[in-house]
C-alpha positions as CSV (number, residue, x, y, z in Angstrom):
1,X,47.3,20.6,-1.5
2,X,49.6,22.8,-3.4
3,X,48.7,23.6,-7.1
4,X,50.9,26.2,-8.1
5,X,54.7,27.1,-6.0
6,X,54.4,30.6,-6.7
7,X,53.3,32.5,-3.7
8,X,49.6,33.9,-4.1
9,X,49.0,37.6,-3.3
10,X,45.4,39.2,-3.0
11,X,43.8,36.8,-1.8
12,X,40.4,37.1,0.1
13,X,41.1,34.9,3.2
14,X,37.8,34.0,4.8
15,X,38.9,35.1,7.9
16,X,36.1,33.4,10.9
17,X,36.1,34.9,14.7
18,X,35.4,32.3,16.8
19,X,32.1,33.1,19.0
20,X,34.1,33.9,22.4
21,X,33.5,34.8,25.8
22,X,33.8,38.6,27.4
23,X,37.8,39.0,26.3
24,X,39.9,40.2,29.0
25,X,41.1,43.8,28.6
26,X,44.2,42.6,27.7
27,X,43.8,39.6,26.0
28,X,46.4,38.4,23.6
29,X,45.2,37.5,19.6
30,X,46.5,34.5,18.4
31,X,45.9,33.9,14.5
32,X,45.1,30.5,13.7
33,X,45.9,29.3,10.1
34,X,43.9,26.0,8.7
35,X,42.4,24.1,5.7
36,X,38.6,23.9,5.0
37,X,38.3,20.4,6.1
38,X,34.9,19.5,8.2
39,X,36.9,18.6,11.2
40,X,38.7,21.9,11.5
41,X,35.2,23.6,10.7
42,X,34.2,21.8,14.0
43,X,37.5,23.1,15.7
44,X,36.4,26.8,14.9
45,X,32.7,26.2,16.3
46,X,34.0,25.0,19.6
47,X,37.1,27.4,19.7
48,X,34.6,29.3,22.5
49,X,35.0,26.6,25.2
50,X,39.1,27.2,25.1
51,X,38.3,30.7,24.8
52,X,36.2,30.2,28.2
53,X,38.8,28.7,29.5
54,X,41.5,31.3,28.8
55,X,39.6,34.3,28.8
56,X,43.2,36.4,28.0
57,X,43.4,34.4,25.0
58,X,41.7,35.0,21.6
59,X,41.6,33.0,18.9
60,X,41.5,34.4,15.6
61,X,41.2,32.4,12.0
62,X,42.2,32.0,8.5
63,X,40.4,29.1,6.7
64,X,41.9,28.4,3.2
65,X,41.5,25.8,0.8
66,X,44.6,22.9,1.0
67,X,46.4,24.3,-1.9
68,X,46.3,28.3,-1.1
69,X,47.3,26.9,3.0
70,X,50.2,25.4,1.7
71,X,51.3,28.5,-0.4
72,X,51.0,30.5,2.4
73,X,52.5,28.6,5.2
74,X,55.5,28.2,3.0
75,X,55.9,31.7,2.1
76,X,55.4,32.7,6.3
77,X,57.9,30.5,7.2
78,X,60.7,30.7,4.9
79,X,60.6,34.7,5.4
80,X,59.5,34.2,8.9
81,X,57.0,36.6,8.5
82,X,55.2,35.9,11.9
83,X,51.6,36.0,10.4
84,X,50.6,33.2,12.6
85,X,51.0,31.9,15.2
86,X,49.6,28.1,14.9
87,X,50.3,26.2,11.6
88,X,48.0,23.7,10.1
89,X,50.8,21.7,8.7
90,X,51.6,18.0,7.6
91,X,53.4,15.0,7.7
92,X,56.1,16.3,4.6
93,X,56.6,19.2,6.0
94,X,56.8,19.0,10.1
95,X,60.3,17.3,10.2
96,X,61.9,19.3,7.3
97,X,61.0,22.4,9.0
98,X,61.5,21.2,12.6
99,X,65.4,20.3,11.1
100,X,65.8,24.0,9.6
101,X,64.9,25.0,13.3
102,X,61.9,27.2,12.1
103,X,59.6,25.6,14.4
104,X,59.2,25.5,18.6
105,X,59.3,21.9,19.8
106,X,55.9,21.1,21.3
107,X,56.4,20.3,25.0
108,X,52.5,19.7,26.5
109,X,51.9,19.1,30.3
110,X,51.6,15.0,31.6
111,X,48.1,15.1,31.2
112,X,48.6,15.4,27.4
113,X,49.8,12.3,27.0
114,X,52.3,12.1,24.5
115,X,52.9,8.2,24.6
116,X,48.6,8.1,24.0
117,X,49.9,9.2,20.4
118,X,49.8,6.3,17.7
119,X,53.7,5.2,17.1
120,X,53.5,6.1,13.6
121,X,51.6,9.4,13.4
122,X,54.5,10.7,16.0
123,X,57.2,9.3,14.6
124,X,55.9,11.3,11.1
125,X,55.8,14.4,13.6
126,X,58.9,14.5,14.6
127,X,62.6,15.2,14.0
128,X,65.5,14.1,15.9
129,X,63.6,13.0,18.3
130,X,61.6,16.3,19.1
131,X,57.9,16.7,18.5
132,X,57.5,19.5,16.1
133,X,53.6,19.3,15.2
134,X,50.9,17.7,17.6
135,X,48.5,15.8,15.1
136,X,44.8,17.1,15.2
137,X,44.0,13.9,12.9
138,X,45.8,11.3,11.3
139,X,44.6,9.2,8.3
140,X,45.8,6.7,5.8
141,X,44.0,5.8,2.6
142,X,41.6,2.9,2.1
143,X,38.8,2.1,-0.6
144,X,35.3,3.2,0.3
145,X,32.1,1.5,-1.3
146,X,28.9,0.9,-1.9
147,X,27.8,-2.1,-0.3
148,X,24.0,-2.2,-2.0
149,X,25.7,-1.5,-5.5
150,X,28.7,-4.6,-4.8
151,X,25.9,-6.9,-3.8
152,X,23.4,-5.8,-7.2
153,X,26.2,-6.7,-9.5
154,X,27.6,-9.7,-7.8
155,X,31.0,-8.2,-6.0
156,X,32.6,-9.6,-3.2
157,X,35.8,-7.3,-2.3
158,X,39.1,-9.0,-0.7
159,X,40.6,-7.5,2.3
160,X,42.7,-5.7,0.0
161,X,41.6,-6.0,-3.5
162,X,43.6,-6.0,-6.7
163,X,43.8,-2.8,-8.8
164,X,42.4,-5.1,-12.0
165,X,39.3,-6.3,-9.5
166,X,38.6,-2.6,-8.7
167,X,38.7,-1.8,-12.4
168,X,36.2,-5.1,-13.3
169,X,34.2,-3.7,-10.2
170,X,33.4,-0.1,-11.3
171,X,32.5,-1.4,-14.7
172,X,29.7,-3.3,-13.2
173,X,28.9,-0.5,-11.1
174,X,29.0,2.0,-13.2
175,X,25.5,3.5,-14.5
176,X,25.9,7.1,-15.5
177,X,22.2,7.3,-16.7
178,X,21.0,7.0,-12.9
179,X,23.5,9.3,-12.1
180,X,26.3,6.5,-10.7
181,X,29.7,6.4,-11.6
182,X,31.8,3.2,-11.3
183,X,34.4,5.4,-9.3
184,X,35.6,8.2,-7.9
185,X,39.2,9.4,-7.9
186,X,41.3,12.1,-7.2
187,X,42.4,14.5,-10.4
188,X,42.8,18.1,-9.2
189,X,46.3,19.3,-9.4
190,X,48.9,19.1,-6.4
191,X,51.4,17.8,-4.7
192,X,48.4,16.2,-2.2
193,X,46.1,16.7,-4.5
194,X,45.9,14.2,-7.2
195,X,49.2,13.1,-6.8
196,X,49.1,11.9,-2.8
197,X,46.7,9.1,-4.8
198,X,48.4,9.0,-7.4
199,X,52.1,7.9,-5.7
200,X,50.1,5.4,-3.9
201,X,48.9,3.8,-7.4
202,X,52.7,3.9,-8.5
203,X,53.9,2.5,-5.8
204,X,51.6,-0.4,-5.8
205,X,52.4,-0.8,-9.5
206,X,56.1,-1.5,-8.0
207,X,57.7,2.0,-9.0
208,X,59.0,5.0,-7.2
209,X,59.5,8.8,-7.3
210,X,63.4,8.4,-7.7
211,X,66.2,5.5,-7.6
212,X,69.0,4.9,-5.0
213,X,70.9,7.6,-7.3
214,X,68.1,10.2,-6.8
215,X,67.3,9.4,-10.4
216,X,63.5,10.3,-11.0
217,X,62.2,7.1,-12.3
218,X,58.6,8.9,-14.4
219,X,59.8,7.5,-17.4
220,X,59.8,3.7,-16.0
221,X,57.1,1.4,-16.9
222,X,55.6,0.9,-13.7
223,X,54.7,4.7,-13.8
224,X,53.5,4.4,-17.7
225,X,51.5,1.4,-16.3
226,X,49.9,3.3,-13.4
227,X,49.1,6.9,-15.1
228,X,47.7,4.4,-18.3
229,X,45.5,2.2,-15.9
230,X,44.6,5.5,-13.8
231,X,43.5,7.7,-17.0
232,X,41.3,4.6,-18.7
233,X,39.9,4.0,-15.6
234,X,38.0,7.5,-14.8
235,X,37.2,7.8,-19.1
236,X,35.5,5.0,-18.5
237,X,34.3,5.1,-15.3
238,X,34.8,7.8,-13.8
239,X,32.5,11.2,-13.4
240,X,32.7,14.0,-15.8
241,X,35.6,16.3,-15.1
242,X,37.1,14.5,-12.7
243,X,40.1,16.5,-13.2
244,X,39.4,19.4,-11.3
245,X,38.2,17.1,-8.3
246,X,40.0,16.5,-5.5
247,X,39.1,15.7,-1.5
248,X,36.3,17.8,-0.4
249,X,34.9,17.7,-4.5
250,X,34.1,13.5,-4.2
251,X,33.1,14.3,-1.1
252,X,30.0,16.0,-2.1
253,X,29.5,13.5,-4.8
254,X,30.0,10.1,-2.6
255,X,27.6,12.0,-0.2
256,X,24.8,12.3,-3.1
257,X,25.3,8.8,-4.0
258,X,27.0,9.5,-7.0
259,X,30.1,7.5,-6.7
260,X,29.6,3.6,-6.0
261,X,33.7,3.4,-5.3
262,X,36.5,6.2,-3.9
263,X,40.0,4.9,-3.0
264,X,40.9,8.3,-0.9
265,X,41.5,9.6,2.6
266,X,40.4,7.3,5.7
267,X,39.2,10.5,7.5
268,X,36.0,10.6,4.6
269,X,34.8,7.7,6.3
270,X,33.3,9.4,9.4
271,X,31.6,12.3,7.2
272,X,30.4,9.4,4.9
273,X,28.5,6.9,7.2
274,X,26.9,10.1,8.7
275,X,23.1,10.2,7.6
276,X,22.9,14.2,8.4
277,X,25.4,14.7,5.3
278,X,25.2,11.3,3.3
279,X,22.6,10.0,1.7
280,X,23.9,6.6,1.4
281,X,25.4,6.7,4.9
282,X,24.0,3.4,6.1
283,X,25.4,1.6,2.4
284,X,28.9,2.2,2.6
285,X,31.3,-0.3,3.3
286,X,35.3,-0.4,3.6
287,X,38.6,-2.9,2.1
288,X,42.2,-1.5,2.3
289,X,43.6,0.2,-0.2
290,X,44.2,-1.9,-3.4
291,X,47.2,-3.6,-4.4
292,X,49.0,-4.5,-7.7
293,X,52.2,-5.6,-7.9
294,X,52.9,-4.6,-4.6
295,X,50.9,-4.2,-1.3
296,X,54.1,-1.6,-0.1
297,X,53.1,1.7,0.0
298,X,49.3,1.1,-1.4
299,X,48.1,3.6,1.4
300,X,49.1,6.4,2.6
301,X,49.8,8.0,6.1
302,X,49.1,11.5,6.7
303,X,48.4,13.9,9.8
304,X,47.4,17.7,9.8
305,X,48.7,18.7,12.7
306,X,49.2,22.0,14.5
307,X,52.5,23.9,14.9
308,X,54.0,27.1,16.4
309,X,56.4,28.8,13.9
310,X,59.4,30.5,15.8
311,X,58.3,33.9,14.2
312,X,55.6,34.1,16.6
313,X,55.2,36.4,19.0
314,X,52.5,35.0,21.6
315,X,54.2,31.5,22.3
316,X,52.7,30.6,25.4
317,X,49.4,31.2,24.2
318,X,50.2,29.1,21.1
319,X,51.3,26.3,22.6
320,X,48.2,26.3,24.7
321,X,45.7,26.3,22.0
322,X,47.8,23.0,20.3
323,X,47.5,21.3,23.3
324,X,43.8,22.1,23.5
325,X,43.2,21.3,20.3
326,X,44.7,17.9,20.3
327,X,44.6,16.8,23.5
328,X,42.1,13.6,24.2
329,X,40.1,16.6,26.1
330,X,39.1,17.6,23.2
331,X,38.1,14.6,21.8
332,X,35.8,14.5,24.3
333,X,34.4,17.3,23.3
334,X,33.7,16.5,20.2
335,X,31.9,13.3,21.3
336,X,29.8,15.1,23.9
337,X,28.8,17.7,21.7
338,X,28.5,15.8,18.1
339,X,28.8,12.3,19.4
340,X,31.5,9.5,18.8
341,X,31.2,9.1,15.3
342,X,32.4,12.9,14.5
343,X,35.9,12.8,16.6
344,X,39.1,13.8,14.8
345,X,40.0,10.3,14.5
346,X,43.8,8.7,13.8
347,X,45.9,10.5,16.6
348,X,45.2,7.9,19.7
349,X,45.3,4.7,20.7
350,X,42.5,5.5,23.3
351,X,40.4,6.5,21.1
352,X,40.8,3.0,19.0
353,X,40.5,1.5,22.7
354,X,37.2,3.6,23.6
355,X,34.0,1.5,23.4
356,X,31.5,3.9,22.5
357,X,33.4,5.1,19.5
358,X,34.0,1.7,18.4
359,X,30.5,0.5,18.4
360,X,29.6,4.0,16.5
361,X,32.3,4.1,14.1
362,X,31.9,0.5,11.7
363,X,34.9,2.3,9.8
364,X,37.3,2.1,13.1
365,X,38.8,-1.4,12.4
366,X,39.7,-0.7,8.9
367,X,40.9,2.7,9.3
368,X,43.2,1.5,12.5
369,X,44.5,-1.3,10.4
370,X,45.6,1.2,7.4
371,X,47.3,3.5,9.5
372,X,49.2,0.7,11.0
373,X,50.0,-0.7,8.0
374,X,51.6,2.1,6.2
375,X,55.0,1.9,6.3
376,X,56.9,5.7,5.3
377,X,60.6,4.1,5.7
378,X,59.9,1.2,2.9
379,X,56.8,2.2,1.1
380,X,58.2,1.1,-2.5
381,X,59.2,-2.6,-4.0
382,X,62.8,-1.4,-5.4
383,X,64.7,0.2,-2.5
384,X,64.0,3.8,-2.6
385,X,66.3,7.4,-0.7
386,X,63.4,8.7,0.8
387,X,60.6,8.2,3.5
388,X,57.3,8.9,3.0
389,X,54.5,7.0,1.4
390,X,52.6,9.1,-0.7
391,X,55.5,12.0,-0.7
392,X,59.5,11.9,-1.1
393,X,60.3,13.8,2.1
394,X,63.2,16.2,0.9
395,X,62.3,19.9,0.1
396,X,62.8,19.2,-3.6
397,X,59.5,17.8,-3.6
398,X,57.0,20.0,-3.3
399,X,57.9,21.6,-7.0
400,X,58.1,18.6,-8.3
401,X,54.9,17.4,-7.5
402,X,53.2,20.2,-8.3
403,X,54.5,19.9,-11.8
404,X,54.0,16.6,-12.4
405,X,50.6,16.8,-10.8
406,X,49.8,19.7,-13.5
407,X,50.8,17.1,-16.1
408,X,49.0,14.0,-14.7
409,X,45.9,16.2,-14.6
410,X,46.4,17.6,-18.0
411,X,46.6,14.0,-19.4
412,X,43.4,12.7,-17.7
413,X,41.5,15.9,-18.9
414,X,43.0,14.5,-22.4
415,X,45.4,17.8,-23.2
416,X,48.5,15.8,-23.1
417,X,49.3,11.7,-24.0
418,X,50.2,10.0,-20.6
419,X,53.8,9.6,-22.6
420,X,54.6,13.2,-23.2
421,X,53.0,14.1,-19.8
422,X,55.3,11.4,-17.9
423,X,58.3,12.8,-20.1
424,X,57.7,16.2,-19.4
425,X,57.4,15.0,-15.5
426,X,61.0,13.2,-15.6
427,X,62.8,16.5,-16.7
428,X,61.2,18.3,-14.8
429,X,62.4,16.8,-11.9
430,X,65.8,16.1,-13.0
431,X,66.1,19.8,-13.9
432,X,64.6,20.3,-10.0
433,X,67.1,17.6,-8.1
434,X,70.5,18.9,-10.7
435,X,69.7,22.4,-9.5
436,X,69.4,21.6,-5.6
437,X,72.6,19.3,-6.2
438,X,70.8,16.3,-4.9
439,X,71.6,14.5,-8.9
440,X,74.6,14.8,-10.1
């Protein structure tokens, strides 16, 4: 996600027209705005069947990589500049922006199904009540491994493992002269870049992003503890430049065999097991996320979800594509055309309760269990001001977390110490929360 809070200018969009049929004469253009992610790739390909549909509707879209989206949704809707009219936004965002009134409520028809939704992917989408975003796919974070490599060296995972086990694990695992590294971790820059993982680790380490007195707590030792563990672990362990690695980076190495461990997104599982782009697809196995100190807030809970800004000018053709896109419809879809195991998964309990995605998808239980399990409203051991898991959800924090993701990633590439990078951190963000008024 973000890596820099500056907004970016000149930048060559790659800009895909979704294959449609004949237009009507006066069909209305709705630009779509998403990330690069392999489900919204799918999205695009089968854009033509709502296009079919709604033949004075045509979709239009700008793919961008997770941190440029973010730059750019941000910059649109503060200025309301009305350069889209769907939003690929998140769970941090949605209910911030659905309280400053910049975007439409989504109302769908009955035969959406709102109460389908799972409890707490809605909950994350909402604000006051109100559903802002409609969740294309929700995920939480658990540990992916290689079952063939775990049983070579001996390793029997727990449910949820220890952070220490994981660490004695990979150092079994790891073989870098066959091209195998013990494990795989996030290190790339950004607010959900590296640091999504990283707040996780923290907060199973029992710390927090700030106190009950909006203190930032980087300087505690629970942080020093984490960063420490985290920044051994991948020297030791851990591929070469893993700093400039983030989601879609491991992806490609897990997929090539490369990584015999990856503690990231539950989503990675269904592109994982699949043998058309793994090639360890049928030697992957699943625990939850590890814990250390703390099982609270050890995974995450996340949604990319689609939104209408107010700016826009075609709202009934917007809301219309959102509830298209999300709707258990379109699930189907995706199962009839790519099969059960490819569905945007984390949204709906019928999909959890569907039979034929449950006997293709051996990740299902464990994913199910992580999402349910993640708690946003007490996701640290010491009583923390904010909700969110892997994010403080107040608008201070995306600038904070990009600048204490630049200095996480600067100590794990070995530019800084993980002291002067956590000290830099902590006045960073008290400069950030003195200046917003938040600490006094």
């Amino acid at each position: 996600m973000t890596r820099n809070s500056l907004p970016v200018l000149g930048l060559s969009l790659a800009v895909s027209l979704a294959v449609s049929a004949p237009l009507a004469a006066n069909a209305t253009d709705i630009v779509v705005a998403t990330v690069n992610n392999g489900h919204m790739i799918e999205m695009q390909k089968l854009t033509h069947y709502f296009e079919q549909a709604n033949p004075d509707i045509h979709v239009k879209w700008v793919t961008l990589e997770e941190g440029v989206l973010r730059q750019r949704m941000t910059t649109d809707i503060t200025t309301q500049g009305g350069q889209f009219d769907v939003m690929t936004i998140g769970m941090y965002e949605t209910p911030i922006w659905g309280k400053k009134g910049w975007l439409q409520e989504i109302k769908p028809d009955a035969s959406y199904d709102v109460d389908d939704l799972l409890p707490a992917i809605r909950s994350g989408l909402s604000a006051d009540g109100k559903l802002y975003a409609a969740p294309f796919y929700g995920e939480s974070s658990m540990l992916m491994y290689r079952s063939d490599l775990a049983q070579k060296a001996g390793i029997t995972f727990a449910e949820r493992p220890t952070w220490d086990q994981v660490r004695d694990a990979a150092a079994k695992m790891n073989d870098p002269k066959a091209g195998i590294y013990g494990i795989c971790l996030r290190g790339k820059p950004g607010w959900g870049d590296n640091m999504a993982f990283l707040t996780t680790l923290v907060n199973s380490y029992g710390g927090q992003w700030f106190d009950m007195s909006w203190k930032p707590q980087l300087d505690s030792k629970p942080w020093h503890d984490a960063i420490t563990f985290y920044v051994d672990l991948l020297k030791k362990y851990g591929p070469p430049g893993s700093s400039a690695n983030s989601f879609n980076e491991i992806l490609a190495l897990y997929n090539e065999g490369k990584c015999a461990m990856w503690d990231d997104a539950t989503i990675a599982a269904s592109f994982i097991t699949d043998p058309k782009q793994s090639k360890v697809a049928d030697k992957v196995a699943f625990a939850q996320a590890p814990q250390q100190a703390t099982a609270k807030g050890a995974n995450w809970l996340w949604a990319w979800a689609l939104a209408v800004p107010v700016s826009t000018k075609n709202s009934a053709a917007a809301q219309k594509f959102v509830n298209w896109a999300t709707s258990k419809a379109y699930i189907e879809l995706v199962a009839k055309e790519e099969g059960w195991a490819h569905v945007p998964t984390g949204t709906r309990k019928s999909t959890y309760a569907n039979a034929q995605f449950l006997a293709a998808a051996k990740f299902a239980p464990a994913e199910e269990k992580a999402i349910a399990s993640a708690n946003p409203n007490d996701s640290t051991l010491p009583k923390s001001p904010y909700t969110g898991v892997q994010f403080a959800a107040i608008p201070e924090f995306q600038s904070i977390g990009v600048t204490v993701g630049q200095q996480m990633s600067a100590a794990l590439a070995g530019k800084e110490t993980v002291d002067a990078a956590l000290k830099a951190s902590q006045l960073a963000a008290e400069r950030e929360l003195k200046k917003s008024g938040r600490l006094k």
